[in-house]
KEBAKOL-685873 format. One record per residue (C-alpha): residue in one letter; chain; y, x, z. Coordinates in steps of 0.1 Angstrom, whole numbers, plus 5000, padded with zeros to 4 digits. Each point is the difference from the previous one (the first is absolute). Layout:
N
<rec "a"; "A"; <Y; X; Z>>,
...
! end
This chain:
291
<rec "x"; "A"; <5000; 5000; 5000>>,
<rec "x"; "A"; <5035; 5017; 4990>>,
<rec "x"; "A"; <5025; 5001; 5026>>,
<rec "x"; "A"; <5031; 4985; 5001>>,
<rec "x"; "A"; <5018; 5029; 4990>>,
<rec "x"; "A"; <4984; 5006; 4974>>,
<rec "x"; "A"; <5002; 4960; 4987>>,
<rec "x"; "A"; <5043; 5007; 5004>>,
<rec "x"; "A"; <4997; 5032; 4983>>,
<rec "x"; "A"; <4983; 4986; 4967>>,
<rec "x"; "A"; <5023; 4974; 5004>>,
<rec "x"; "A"; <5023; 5019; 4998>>,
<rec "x"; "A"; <4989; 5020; 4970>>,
<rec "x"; "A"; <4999; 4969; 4985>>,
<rec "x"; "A"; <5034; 4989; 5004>>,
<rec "x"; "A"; <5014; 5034; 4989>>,
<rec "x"; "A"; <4980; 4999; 4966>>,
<rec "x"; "A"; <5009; 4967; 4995>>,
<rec "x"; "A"; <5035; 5009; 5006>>,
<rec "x"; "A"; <4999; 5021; 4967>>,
<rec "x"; "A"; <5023; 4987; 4967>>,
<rec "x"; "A"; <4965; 5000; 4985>>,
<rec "x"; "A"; <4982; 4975; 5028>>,
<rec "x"; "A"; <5037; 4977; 5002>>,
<rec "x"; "A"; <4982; 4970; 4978>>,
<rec "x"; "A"; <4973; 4993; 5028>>,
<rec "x"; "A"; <5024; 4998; 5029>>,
<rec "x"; "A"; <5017; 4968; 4984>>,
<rec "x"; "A"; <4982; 4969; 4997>>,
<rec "x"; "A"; <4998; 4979; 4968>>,
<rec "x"; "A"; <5026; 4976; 4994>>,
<rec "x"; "A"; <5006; 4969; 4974>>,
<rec "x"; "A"; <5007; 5026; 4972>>,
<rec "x"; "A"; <4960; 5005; 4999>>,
<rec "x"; "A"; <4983; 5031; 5004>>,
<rec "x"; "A"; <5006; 5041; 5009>>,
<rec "x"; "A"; <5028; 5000; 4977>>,
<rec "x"; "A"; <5024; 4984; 5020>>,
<rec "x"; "A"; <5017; 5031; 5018>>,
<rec "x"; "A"; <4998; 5021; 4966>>,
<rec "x"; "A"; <5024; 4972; 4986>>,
<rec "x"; "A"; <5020; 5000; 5031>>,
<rec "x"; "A"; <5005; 5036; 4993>>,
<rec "x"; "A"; <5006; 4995; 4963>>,
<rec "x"; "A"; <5023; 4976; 5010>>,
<rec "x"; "A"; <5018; 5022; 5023>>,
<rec "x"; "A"; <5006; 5028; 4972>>,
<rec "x"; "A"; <5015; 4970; 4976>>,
<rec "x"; "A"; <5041; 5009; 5007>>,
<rec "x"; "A"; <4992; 5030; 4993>>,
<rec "x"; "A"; <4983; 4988; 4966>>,
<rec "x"; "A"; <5028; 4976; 4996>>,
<rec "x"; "A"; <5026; 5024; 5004>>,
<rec "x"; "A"; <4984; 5018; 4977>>,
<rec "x"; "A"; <5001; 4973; 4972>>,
<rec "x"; "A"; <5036; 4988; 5006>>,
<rec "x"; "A"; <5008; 5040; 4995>>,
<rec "x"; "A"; <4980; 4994; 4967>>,
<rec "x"; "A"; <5014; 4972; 4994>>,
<rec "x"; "A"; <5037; 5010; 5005>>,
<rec "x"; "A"; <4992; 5030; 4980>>,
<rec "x"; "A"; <4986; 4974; 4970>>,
<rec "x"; "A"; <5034; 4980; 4991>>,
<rec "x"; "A"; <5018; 5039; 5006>>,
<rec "x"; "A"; <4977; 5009; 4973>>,
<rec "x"; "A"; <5002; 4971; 4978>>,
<rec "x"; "A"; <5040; 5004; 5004>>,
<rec "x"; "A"; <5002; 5029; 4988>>,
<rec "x"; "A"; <4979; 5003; 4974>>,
<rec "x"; "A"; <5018; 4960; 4988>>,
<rec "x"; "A"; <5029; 5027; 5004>>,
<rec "x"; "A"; <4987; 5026; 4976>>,
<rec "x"; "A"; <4989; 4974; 4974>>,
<rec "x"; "A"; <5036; 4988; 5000>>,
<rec "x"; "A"; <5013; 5035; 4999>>,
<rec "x"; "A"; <4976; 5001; 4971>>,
<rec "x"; "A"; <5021; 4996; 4961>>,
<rec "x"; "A"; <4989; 4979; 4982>>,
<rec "x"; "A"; <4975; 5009; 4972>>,
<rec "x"; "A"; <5028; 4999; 4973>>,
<rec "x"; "A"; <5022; 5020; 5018>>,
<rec "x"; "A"; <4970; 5027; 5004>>,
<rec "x"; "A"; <4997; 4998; 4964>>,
<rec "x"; "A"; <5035; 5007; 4992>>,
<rec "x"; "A"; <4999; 5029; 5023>>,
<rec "x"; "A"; <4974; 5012; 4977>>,
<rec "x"; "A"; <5008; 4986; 4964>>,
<rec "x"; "A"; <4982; 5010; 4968>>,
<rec "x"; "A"; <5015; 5020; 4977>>,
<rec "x"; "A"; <5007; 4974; 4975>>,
<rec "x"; "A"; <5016; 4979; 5028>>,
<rec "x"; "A"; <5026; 5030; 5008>>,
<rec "x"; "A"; <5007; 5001; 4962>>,
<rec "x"; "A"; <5006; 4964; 4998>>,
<rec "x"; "A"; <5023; 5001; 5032>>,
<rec "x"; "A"; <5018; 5033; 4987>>,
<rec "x"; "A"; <5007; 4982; 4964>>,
<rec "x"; "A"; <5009; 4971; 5017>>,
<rec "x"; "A"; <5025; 5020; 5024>>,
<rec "x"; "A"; <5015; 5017; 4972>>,
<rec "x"; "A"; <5005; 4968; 4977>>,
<rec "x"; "A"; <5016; 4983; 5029>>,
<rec "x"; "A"; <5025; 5033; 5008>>,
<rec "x"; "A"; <5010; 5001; 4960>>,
<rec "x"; "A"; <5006; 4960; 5000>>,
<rec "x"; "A"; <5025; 4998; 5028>>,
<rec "x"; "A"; <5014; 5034; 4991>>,
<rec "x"; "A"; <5005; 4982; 4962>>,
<rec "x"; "A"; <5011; 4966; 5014>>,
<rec "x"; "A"; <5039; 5011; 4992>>,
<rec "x"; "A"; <5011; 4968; 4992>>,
<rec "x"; "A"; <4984; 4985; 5026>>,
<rec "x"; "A"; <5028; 4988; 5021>>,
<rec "x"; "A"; <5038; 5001; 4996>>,
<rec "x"; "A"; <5002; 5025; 5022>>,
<rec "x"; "A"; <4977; 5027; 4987>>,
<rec "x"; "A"; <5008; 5030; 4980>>,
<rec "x"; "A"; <5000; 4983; 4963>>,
<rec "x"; "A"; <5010; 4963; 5016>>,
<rec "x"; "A"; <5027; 4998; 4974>>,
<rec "x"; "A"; <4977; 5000; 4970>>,
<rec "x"; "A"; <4976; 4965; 5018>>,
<rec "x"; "A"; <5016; 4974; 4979>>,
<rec "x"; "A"; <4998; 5017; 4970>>,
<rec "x"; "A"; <4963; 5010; 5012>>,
<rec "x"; "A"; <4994; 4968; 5006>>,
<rec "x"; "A"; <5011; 4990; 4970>>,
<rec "x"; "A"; <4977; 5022; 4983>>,
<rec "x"; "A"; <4975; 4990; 5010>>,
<rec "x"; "A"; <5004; 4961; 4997>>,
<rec "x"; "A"; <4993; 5007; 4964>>,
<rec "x"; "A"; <4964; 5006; 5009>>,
<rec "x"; "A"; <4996; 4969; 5021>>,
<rec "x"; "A"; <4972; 4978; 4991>>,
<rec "x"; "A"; <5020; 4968; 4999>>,
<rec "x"; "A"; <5028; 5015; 4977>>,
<rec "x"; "A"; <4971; 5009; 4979>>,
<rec "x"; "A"; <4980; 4966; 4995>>,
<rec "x"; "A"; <5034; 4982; 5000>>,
<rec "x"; "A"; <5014; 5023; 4973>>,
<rec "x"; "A"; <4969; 5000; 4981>>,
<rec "x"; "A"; <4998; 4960; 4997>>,
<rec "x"; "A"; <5034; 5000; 4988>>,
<rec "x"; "A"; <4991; 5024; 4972>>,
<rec "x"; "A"; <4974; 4973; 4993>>,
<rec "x"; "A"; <5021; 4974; 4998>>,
<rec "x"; "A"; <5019; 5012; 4974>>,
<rec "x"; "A"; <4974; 5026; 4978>>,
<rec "x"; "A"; <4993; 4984; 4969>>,
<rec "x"; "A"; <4973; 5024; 4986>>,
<rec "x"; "A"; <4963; 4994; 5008>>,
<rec "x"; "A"; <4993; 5038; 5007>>,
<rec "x"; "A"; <5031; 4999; 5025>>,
<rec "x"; "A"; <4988; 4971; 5020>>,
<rec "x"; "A"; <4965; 5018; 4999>>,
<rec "x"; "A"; <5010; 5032; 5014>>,
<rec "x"; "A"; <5027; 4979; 5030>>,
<rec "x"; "A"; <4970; 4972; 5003>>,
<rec "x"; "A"; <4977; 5036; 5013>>,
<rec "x"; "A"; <5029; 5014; 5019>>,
<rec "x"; "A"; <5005; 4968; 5021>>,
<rec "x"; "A"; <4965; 4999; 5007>>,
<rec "x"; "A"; <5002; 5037; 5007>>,
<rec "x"; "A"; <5026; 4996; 5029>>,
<rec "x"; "A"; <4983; 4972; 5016>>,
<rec "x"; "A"; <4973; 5019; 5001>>,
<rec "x"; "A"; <5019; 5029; 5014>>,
<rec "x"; "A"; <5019; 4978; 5027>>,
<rec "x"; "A"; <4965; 4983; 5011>>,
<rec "x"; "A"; <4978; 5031; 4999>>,
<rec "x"; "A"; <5029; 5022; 5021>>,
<rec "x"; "A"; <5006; 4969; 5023>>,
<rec "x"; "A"; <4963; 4999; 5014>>,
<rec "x"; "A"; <4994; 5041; 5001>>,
<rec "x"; "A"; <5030; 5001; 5023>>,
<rec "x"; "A"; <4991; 4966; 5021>>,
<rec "x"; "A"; <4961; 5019; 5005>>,
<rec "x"; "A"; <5016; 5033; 5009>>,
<rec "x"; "A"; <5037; 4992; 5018>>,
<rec "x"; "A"; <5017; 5029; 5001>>,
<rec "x"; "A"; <5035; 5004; 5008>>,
<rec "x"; "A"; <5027; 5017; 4986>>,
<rec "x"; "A"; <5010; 5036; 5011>>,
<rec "x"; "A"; <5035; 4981; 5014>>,
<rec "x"; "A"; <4981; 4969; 5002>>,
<rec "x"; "A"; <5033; 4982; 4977>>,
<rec "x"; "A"; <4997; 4964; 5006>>,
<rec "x"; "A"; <4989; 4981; 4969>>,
<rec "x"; "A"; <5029; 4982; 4981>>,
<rec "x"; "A"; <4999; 4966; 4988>>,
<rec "x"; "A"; <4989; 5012; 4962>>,
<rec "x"; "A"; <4970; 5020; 5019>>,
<rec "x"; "A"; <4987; 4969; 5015>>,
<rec "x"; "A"; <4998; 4979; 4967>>,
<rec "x"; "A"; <4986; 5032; 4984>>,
<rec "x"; "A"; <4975; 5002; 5031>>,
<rec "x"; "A"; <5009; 5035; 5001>>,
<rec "x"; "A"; <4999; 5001; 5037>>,
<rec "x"; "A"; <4981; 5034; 5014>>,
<rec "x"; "A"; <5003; 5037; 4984>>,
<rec "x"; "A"; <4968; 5007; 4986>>,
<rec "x"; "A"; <4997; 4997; 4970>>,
<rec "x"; "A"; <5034; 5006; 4989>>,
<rec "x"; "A"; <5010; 4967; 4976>>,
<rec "x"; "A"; <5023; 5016; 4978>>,
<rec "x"; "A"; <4986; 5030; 4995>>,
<rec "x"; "A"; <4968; 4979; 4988>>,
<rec "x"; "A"; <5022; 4976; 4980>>,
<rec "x"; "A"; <5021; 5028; 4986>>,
<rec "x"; "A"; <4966; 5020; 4985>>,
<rec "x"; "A"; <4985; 4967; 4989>>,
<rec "x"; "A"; <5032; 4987; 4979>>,
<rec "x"; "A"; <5009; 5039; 4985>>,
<rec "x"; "A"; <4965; 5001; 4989>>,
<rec "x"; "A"; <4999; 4971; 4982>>,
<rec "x"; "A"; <5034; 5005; 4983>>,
<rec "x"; "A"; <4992; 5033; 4985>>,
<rec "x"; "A"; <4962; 4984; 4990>>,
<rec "x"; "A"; <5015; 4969; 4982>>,
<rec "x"; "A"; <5037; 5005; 4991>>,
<rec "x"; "A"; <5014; 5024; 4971>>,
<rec "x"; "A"; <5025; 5022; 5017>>,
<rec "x"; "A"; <5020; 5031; 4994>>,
<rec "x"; "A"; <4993; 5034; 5020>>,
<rec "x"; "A"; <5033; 4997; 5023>>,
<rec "x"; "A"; <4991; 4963; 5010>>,
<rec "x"; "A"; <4965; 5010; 5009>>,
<rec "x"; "A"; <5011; 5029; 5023>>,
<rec "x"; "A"; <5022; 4978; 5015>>,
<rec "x"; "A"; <4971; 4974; 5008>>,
<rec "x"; "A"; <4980; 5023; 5014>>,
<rec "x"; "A"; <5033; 5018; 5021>>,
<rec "x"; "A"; <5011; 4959; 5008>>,
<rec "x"; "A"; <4962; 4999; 5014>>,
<rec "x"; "A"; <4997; 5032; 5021>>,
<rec "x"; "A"; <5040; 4992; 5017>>,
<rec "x"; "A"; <4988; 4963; 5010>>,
<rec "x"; "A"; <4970; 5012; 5016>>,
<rec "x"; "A"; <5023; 5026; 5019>>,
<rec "x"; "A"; <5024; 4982; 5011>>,
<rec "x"; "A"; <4978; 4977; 5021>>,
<rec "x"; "A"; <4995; 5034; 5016>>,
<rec "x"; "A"; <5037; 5009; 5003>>,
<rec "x"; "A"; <5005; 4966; 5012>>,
<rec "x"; "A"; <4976; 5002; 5032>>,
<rec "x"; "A"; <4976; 4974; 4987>>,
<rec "x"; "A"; <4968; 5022; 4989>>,
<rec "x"; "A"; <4984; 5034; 5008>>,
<rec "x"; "A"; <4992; 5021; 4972>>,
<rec "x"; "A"; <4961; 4995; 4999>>,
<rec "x"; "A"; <5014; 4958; 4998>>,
<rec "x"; "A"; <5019; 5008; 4967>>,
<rec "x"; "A"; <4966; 5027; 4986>>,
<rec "x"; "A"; <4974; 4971; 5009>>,
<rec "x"; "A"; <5026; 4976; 4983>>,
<rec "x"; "A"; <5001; 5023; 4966>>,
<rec "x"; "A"; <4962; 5000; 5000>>,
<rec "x"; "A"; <4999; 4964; 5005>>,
<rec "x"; "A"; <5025; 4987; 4972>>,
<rec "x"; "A"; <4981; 5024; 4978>>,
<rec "x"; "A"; <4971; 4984; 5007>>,
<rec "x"; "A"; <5015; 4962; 4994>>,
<rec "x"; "A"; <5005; 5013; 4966>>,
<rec "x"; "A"; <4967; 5013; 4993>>,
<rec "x"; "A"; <4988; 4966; 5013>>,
<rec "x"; "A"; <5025; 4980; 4979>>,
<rec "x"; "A"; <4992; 5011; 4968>>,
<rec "x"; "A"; <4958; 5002; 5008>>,
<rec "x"; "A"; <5009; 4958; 5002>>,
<rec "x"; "A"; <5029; 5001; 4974>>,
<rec "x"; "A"; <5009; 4963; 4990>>,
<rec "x"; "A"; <5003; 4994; 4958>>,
<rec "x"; "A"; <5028; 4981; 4984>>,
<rec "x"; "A"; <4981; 4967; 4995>>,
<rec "x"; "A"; <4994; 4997; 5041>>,
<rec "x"; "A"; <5036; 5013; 5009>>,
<rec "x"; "A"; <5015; 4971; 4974>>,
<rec "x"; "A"; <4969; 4974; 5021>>,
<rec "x"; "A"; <5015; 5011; 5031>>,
<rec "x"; "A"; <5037; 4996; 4993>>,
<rec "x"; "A"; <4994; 4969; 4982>>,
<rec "x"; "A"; <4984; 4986; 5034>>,
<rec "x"; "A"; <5027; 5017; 5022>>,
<rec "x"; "A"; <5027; 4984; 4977>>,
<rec "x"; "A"; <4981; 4969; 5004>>,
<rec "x"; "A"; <4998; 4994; 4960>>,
<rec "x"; "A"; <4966; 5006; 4993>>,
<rec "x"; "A"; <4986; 4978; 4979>>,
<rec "x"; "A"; <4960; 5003; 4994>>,
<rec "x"; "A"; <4996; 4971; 4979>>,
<rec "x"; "A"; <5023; 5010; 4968>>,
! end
């Protein structure tokens, strides 16, 4: 039979092993939570502000984050802007020529206001070049239809009217589609507006004036001295919308290539005698089918 002592000293033991971090999960009873688990939870639940400072750290670190990189995508340029940092070489031509046409327009735009270094010479600019406006064209043009007499006269002015409409319509929608402005940006007159010569490119009379000279030399007999002066009446219309302020230089080039182009097109689709006598009979309102 052990003794007593003995009984307190195992006891004892017991007790001190069961004191151990090891032995904790025996001293306490089960609860309600169910099970051996309950104090490990306790302790896990005792380490959770830790864990949740932890994640509001990470959490206030999350929006710093986000913020700045929101920050760095709106520090960002935009992907245009990046690509005009680095343009192509064809793009820096086309700026460069552009550049330079601009700089030689307004450095040519002498007569562009009263006040500018040739401002005494506008009107007579001006003047100039009204006679390459399209509506004193078609205007003049059915008056010397009115009163020709010869059926190769009203041929050739029958293709010439239709020739300047063509112009005017053609010119009127390539500067509607591309609306460009002057170098001075001039405000249209009233004459412009009726014309629907509105923007800069392409320049109207330089197209008119190469459209009309063309077709003068091609169809009408003239002498050496009235032929330079067409083509010298054609070059000083087409500058002076220059001088004026109204159109770069490229405006009054494209125009050129344009009215030379109206002519090629004109007489691919040139209109006989018979249908320019059908078509004045049925403007005149005295065509009469059945006789």
């Amino acid at each position: 039979m052990p003794s007593s002592y003995t009984v307190r000293s195992r006891a004892r033991e017991r007790n001190g092993v069961l004191s151990r971090p090891e032995f904790m999960s025996l001293n306490h009873q089960p609860g309600r939570g169910g099970g051996v688990g309950a104090p490990c939870e306790r302790r896990g639940s005792a380490r959770r502000p830790g864990q949740i400072k932890q994640q509001t750290s990470q959490q206030s670190e999350e929006p710093t984050e986000s913020g700045s990189k929101d920050r760095r995508e709106a520090g960002r340029m935009p992907e245009e802007d990046c690509m005009q940092l680095n343009p192509s070489f064809k793009g820096i031509a086309m700026n460069s020529l552009l550049a330079i046409d601009i700089c030689l327009s307004k450095r040519m735009g002498v007569c562009a206001c009263t006040s500018s270094s040739w401002g005494g010479c506008r009107s007579m600019v001006a003047l100039l070049a009204l006679t390459g406006h399209g509506i004193t064209w078609i205007v003049g043009t059915i008056v010397c239809l009115t009163r020709s007499n010869t059926l190769a006269g009203q041929e050739v002015l029958v293709n010439l009217l239709l020739a300047l409409i063509l112009d005017v319509m053609t010119v009127a929608g390539v500067q509607r589609l591309v609306k460009r402005r002057g170098p001075w940006e001039m405000t249209p007159g009233f004459l412009d507006y009726v014309a629907m010569d509105i923007y800069s490119f392409p320049a109207a009379h330089a197209s008119r004036a190469a459209m009309v000279s063309k077709f003068l030399l091609s169809h009408l007999v003239l002498a050496v001295p009235l032929r330079i002066l067409l083509v010298l009446w054609a070059f000083l219309v087409s500058l002076s919308q220059v001088l004026l302020g109204k159109h770069h230089l490229t405006d009054m080039v494209c125009g050129f290539a344009l009215g030379m182009l109206h002519f090629s097109l004109m007489e691919t689709v040139w209109l006989s005698s018979n249908t320019c006598q059908t078509l004045i009979s049925i403007s005149t309102l005295s065509w009469s089918p059945f006789y």
